[in-house]
SELO-92811 format. One record per residue (C-alpha): x, y, z; residue in three letters. Coordinates in Angstrom, 1 decimal. Layout:
N
ROLO      X      Y      Z code
ROLO      X      Y      Z  ALA
...
END
This chain:
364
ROLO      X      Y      Z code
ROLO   20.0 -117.9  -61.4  UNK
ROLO   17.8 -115.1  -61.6  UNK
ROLO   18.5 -111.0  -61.4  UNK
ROLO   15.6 -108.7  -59.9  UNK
ROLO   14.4 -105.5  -61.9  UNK
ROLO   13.2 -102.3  -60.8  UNK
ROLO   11.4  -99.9  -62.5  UNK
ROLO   12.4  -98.6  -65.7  UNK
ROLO   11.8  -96.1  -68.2  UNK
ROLO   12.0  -98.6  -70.9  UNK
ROLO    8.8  -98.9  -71.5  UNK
ROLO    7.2 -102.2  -73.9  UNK
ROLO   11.1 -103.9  -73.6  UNK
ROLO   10.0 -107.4  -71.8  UNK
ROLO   11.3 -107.3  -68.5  UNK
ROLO   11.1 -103.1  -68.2  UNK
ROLO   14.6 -102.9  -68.2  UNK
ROLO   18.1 -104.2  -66.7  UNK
ROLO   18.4 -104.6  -63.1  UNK
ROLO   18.7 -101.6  -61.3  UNK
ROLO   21.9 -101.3  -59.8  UNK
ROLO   23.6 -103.2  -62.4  UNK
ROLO   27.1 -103.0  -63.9  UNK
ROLO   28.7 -104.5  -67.3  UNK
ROLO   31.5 -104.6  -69.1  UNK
ROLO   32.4 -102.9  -72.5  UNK
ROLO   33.1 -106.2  -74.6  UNK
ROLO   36.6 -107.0  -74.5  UNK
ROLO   38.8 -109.1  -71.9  UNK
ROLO   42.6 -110.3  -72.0  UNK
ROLO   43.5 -113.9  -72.1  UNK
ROLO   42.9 -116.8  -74.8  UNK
ROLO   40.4 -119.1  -72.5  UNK
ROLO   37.2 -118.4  -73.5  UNK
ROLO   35.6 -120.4  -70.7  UNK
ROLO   37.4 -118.7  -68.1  UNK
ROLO   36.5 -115.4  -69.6  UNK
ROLO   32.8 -116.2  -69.6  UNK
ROLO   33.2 -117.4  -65.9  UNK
ROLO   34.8 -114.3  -64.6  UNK
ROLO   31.9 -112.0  -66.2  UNK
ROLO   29.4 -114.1  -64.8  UNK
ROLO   30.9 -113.9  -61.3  UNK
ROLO   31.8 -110.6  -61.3  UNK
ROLO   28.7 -108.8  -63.3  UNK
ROLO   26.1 -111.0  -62.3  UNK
ROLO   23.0 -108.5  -63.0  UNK
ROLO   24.5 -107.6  -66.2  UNK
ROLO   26.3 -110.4  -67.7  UNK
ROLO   27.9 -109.9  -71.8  UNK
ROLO   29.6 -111.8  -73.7  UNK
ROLO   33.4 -111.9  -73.7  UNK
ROLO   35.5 -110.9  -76.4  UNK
ROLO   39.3 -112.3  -76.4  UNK
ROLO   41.2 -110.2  -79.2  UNK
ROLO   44.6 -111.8  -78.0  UNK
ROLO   43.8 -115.2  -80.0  UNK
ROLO   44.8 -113.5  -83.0  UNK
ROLO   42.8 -112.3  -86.4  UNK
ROLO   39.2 -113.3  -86.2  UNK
ROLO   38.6 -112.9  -82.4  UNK
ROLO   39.2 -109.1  -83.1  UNK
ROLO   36.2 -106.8  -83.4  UNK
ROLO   36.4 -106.7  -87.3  UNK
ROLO   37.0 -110.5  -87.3  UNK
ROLO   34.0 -111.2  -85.5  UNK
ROLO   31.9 -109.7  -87.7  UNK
ROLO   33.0 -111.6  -90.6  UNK
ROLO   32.3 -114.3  -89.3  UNK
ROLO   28.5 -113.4  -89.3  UNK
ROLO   28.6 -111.0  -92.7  UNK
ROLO   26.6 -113.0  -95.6  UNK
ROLO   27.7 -112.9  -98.7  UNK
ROLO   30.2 -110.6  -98.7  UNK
ROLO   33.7 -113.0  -97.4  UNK
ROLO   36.9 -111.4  -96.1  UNK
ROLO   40.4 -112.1  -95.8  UNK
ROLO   42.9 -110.8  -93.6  UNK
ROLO   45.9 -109.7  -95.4  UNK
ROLO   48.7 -107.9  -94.0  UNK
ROLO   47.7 -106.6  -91.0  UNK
ROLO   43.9 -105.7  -92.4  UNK
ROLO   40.8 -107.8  -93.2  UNK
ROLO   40.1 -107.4  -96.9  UNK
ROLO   36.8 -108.0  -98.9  UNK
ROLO   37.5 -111.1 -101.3  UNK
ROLO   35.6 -113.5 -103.5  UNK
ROLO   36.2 -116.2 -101.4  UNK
ROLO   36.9 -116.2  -97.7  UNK
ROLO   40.5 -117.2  -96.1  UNK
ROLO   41.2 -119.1  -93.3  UNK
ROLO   41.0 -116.9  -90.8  UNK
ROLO   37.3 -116.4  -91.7  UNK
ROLO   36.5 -120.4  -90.8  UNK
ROLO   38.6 -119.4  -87.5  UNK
ROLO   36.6 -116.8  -86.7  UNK
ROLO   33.5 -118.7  -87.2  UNK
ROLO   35.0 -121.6  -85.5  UNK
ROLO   36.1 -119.0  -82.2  UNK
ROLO   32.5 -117.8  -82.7  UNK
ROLO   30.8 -120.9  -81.9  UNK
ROLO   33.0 -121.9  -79.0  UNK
ROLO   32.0 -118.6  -77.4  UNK
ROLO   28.8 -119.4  -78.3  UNK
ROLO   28.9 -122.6  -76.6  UNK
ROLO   30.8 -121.3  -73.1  UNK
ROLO   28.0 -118.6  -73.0  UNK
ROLO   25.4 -121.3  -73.2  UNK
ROLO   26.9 -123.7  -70.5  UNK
ROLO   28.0 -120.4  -68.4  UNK
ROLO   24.0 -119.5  -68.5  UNK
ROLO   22.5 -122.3  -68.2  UNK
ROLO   18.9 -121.7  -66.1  UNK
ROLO   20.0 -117.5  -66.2  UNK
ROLO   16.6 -116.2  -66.8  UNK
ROLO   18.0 -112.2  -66.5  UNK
ROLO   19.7 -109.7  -69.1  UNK
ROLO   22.4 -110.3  -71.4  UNK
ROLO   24.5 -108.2  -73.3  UNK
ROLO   26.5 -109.3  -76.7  UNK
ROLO   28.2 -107.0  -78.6  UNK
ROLO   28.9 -106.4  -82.7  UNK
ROLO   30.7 -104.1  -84.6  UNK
ROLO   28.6 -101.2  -86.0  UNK
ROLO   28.6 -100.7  -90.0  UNK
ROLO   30.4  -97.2  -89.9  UNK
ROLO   33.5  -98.7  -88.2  UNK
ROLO   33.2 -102.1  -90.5  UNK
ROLO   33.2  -99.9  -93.2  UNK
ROLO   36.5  -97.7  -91.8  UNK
ROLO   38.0 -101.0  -90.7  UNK
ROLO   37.3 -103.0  -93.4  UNK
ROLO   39.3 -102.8  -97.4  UNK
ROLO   37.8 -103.0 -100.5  UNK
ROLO   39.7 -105.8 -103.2  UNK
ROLO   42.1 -103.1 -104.7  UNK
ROLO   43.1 -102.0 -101.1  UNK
ROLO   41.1  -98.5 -100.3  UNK
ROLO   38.7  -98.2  -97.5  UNK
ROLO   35.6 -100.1  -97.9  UNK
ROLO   33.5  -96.6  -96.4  UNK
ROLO   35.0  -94.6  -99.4  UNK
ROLO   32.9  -96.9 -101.4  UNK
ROLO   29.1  -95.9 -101.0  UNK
ROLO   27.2  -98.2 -102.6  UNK
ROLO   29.8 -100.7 -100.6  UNK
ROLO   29.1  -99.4  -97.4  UNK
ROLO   25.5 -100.2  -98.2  UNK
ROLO   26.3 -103.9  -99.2  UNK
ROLO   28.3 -103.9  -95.4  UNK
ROLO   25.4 -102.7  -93.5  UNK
ROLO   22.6 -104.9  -95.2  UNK
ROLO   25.1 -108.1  -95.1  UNK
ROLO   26.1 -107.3  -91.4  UNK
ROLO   22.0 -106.4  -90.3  UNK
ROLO   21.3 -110.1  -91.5  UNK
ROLO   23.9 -111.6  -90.0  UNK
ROLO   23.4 -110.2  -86.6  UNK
ROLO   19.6 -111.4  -87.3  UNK
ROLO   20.9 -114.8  -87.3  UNK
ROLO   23.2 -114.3  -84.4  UNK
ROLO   20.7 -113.1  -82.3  UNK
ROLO   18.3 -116.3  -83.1  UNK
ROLO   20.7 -118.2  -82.3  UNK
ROLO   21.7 -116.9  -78.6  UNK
ROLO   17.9 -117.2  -78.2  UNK
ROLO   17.9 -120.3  -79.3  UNK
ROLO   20.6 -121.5  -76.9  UNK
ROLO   19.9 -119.9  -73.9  UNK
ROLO   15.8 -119.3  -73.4  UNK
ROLO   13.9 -117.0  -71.0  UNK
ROLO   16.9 -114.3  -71.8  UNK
ROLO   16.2 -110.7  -72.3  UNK
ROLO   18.9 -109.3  -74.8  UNK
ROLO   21.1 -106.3  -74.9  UNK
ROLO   22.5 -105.8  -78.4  UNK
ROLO   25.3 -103.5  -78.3  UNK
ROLO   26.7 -102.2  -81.6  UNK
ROLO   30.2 -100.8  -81.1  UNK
ROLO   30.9  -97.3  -83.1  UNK
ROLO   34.5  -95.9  -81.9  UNK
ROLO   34.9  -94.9  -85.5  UNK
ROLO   31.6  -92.7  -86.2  UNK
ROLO   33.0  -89.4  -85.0  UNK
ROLO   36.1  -89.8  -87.5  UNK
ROLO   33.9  -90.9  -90.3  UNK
ROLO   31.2  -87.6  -90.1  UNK
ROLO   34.3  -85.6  -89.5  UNK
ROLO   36.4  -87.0  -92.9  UNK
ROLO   40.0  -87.9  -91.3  UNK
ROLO   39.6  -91.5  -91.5  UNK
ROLO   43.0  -92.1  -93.3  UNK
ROLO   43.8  -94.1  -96.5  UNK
ROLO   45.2  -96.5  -96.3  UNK
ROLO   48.4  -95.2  -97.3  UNK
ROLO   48.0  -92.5  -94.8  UNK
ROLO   48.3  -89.8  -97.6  UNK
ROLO   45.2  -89.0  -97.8  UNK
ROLO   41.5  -89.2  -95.9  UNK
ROLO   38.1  -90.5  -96.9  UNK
ROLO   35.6  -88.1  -97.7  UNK
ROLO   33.1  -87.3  -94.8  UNK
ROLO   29.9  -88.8  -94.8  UNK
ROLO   26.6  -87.0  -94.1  UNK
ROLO   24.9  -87.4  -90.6  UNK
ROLO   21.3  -88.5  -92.4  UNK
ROLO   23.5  -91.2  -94.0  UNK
ROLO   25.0  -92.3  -91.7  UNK
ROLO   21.9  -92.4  -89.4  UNK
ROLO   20.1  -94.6  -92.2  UNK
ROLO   22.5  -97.3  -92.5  UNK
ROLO   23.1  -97.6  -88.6  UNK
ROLO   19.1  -97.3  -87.8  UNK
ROLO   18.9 -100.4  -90.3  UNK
ROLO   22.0 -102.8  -88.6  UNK
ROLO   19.6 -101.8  -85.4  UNK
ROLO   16.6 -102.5  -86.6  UNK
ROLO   17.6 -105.8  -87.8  UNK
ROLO   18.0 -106.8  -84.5  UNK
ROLO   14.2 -107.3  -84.1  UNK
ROLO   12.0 -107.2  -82.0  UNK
ROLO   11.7 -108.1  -78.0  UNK
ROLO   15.8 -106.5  -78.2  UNK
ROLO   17.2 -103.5  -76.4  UNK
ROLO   19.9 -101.6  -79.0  UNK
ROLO   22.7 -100.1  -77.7  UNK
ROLO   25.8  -98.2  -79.8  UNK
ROLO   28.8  -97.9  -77.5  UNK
ROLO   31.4  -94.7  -78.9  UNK
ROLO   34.3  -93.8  -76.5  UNK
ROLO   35.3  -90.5  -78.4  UNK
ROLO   35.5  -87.6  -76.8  UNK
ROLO   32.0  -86.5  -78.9  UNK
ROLO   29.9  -89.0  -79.8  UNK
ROLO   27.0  -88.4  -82.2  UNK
ROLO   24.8  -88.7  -79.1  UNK
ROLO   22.0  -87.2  -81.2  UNK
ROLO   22.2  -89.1  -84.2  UNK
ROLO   22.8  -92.4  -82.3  UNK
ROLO   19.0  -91.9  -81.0  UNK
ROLO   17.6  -91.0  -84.1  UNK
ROLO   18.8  -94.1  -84.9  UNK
ROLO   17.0  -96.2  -82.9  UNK
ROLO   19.9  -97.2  -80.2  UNK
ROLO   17.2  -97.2  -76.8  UNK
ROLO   21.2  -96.9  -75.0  UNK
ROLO   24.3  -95.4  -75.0  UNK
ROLO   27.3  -96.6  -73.7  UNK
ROLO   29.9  -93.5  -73.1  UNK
ROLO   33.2  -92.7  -71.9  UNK
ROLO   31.9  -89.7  -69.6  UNK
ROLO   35.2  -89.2  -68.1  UNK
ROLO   36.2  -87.6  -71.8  UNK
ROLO   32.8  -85.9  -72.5  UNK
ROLO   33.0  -82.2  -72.1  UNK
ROLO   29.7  -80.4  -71.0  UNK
ROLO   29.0  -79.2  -74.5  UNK
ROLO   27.4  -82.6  -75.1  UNK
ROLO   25.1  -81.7  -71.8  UNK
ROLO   22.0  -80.7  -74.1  UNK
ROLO   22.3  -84.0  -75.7  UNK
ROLO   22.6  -85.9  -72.8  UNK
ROLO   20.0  -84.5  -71.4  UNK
ROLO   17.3  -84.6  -73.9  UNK
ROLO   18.6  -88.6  -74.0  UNK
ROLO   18.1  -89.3  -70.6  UNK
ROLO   14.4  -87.7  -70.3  UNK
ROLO   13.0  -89.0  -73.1  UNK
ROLO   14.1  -92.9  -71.7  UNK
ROLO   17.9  -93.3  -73.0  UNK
ROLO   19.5  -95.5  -70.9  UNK
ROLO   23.3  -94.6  -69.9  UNK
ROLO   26.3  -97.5  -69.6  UNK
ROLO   28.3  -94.8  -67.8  UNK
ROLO   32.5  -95.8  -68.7  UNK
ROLO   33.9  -94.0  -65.9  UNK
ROLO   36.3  -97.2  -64.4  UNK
ROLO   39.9  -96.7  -66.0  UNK
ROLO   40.2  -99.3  -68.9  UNK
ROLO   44.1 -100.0  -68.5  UNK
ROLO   46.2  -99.4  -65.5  UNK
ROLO   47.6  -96.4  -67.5  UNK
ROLO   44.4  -94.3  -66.9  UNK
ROLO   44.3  -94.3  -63.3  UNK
ROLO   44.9  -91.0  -61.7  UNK
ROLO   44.1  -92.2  -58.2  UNK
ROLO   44.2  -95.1  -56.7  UNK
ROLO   40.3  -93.8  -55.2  UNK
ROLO   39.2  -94.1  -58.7  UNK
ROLO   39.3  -97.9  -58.6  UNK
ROLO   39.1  -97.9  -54.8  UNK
ROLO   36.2  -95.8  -53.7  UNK
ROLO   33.1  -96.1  -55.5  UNK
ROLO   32.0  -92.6  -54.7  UNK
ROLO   34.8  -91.3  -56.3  UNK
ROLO   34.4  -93.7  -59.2  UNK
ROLO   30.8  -92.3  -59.8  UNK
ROLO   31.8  -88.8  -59.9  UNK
ROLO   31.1  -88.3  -63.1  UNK
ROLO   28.1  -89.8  -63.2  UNK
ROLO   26.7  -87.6  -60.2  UNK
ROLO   28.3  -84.8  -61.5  UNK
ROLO   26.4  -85.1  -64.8  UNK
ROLO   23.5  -85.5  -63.0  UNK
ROLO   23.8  -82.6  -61.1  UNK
ROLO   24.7  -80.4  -64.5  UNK
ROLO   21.1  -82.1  -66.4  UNK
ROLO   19.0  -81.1  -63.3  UNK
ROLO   18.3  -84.5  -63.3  UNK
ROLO   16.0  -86.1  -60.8  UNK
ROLO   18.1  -88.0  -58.1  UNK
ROLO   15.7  -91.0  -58.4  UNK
ROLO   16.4  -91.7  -61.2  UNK
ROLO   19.6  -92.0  -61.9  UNK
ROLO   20.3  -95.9  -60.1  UNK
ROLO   17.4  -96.7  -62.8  UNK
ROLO   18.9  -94.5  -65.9  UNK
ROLO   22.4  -96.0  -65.2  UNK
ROLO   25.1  -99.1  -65.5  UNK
ROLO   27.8  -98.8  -64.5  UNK
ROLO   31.3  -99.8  -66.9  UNK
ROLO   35.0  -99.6  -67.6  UNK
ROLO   35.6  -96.8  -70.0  UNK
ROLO   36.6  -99.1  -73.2  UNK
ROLO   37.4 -102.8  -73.4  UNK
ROLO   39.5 -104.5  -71.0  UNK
ROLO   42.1 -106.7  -73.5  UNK
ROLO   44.8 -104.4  -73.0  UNK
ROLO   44.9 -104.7  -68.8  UNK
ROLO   46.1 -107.4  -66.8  UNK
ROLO   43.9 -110.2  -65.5  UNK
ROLO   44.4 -108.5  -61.8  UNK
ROLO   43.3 -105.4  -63.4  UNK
ROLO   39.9 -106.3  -65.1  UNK
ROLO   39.1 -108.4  -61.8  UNK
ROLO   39.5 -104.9  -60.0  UNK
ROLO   38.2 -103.1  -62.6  UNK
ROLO   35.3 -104.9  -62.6  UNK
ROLO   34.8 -105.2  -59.1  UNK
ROLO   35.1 -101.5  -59.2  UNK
ROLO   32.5 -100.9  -61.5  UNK
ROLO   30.1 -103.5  -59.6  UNK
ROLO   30.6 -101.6  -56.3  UNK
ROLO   29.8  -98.2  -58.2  UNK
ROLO   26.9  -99.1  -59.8  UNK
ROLO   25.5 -100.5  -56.3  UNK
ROLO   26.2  -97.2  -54.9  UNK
ROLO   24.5  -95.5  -56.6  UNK
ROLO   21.1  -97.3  -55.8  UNK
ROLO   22.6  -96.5  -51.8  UNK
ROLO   22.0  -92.9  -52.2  UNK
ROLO   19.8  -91.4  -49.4  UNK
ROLO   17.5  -90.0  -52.3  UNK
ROLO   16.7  -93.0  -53.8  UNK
ROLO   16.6  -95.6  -51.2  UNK
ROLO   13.5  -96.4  -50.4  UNK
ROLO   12.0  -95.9  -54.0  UNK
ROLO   10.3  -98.9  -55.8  UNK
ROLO   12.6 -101.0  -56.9  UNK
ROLO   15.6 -100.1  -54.7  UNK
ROLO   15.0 -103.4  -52.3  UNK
ROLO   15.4 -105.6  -55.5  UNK
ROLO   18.4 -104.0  -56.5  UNK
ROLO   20.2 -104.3  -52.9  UNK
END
């Protein structure tokens, strides 16, 4: 099982890129069943395949649970409702290692002779450090020098994480996407207390760039880094700067004052994982949305059209994905959602401007 790629602008990454034409999910997916999670993502996104993430087993398949399960030295507890920094780690930290490997196992036997791209996903350290209490009960990311024992713990950890996919399934090319939904509140200051009296002091953008580029870069080598943010303004800039090679966005929230941005992204080799398929049945306006690939890549084109973009390019720049994770919709839902966002991304490589260009044939 094999997935063709086109050209790409990412230049010395192995295989030059991810399939063009290719569409992927954000991370998460209802359900308990791990197996039948991994199956549907591998039926449904075969160019782009990721590893499923299924929140509804309970603390330590969540987001924050997940990445204490990989964090060394630093163990965790989750007490009342939040995961807490601790001298020794609870239950729920063995669970979450224990959930970890079974993934880790269905992804191998789900990709066995794959030889295209994968994506995993990982917490970033901004929204660890929001997420995340110190012992005394305030927010780890109020806490400086703690953040700083986060990020380095959580950068090593992912080092080993990554090994070990490779290790498991060979002949991969890896997509590591760090997930940052809590960036924008962090540089702005109204993360909360947690009382909710009060909020955490804002942190500087050249910090916060740092200790991101770091989690990134420990990644290594032969990896392309992604941040996914679904705010309404990312840090699109500072995400760069930090080393992420893509960006996964929510562009059916992104006003055109991120266009500069965008565009200075896109042209210099960004790659986009474009969130315009409705998350949860609650965001669909119209039924065409889910329905009609070309108006589910509206907002793709239109951006396009606003950058002064070069048509041919945009199949090659672009995935195609639900807005946010799936956990909260239905299992009809994320098979139509992702159905949806498959048809899109295929759509896009249909275009009378760039049929015909190298790599479109591959992609069809």
């Amino acid at each position: 099982m094999t997935s063709p790629v086109g050209d790409s602008p990412i230049g010395d990454w192995p295989i030059g890129g991810w399939p063009v034409g290719a569409a992927t999910g954000v991370g998460s997916l209802p359900g308990t069943d791990i197996r039948e999670g991994t199956r549907l993502v591998f039926g449904e996104l075969p160019d782009l395949p990721h590893l499923p993430e299924l929140p509804a087993r309970g603390p330590g398949a969540d987001m924050v649970g997940r990445a204490a399960a990989i964090l060394v030295d630093l163990p965790m507890e989750y007490v009342a409702g939040s995961w807490r920094l601790t001298d020794r780690a609870g239950g729920d930290v063995r669970r979450a290692q224990s959930w970890l490997s079974e993934d880790l196992d269905a992804l191998e036997e789900m990709a066995q002779g794959y030889a295209g791209v994968l994506k995993v996903q990982m917490v970033g350290p901004w929204t660890l450090a929001a997420s995340t209490e110190t012992r005394t009960g305030h927010r780890a990311v109020s806490d400086p020098g703690l953040v700083r024992e986060l990020a380095a713990s959580l950068g090593e950890g992912l080092a080993t994480h990554v090994a070990q996919i490779r290790r498991r399934i060979p002949g991969i090319s890896l997509v590591v996407q760090l997930d940052e939904p809590s960036l924008p509140a962090v540089l702005e200051g109204s993360i909360s207390t947690p009382s909710g009296l009060g909020r955490v002091r804002s942190v500087e953008p050249p910090v916060a760039q740092q200790l991101l580029g770091e989690v990134i870069a420990a990644t290594g080598e032969g990896v392309l880094p992604a941040v996914h943010c679904c705010a309404r303004r990312p840090p699109v800039s500072l995400f760069r700067r930090a080393g992420a090679r893509a960006l996964s966005l929510d562009l059916t929230v992104i006003g055109e004052e991120l266009d500069d941005e965008l565009g200075e992204a896109v042209e210099a080799g960004t790659q986009l994982l474009a969130g315009v398929v409705p998350a949860v049945p609650g965001q669909v306006l119209s039924d065409a949305v889910l329905s009609d690939p070309a108006t589910t890549v509206g907002p793709v084109r239109a951006l396009w059209h606003r950058l002064g973009l070069p048509a041919e390019d945009l199949a090659r720049r672009v995935s195609v994905t639900p807005t946010c994770g799936l956990a909260g919709a239905d299992d009809a839902f994320v098979r139509r959602a992702l159905k949806s966002s498959r048809d899109a991304a295929r759509l896009l490589v249909e275009d009378p401007e760039f049929r015909g260009r190298p790599g479109a044939e591959a992609a069809r």
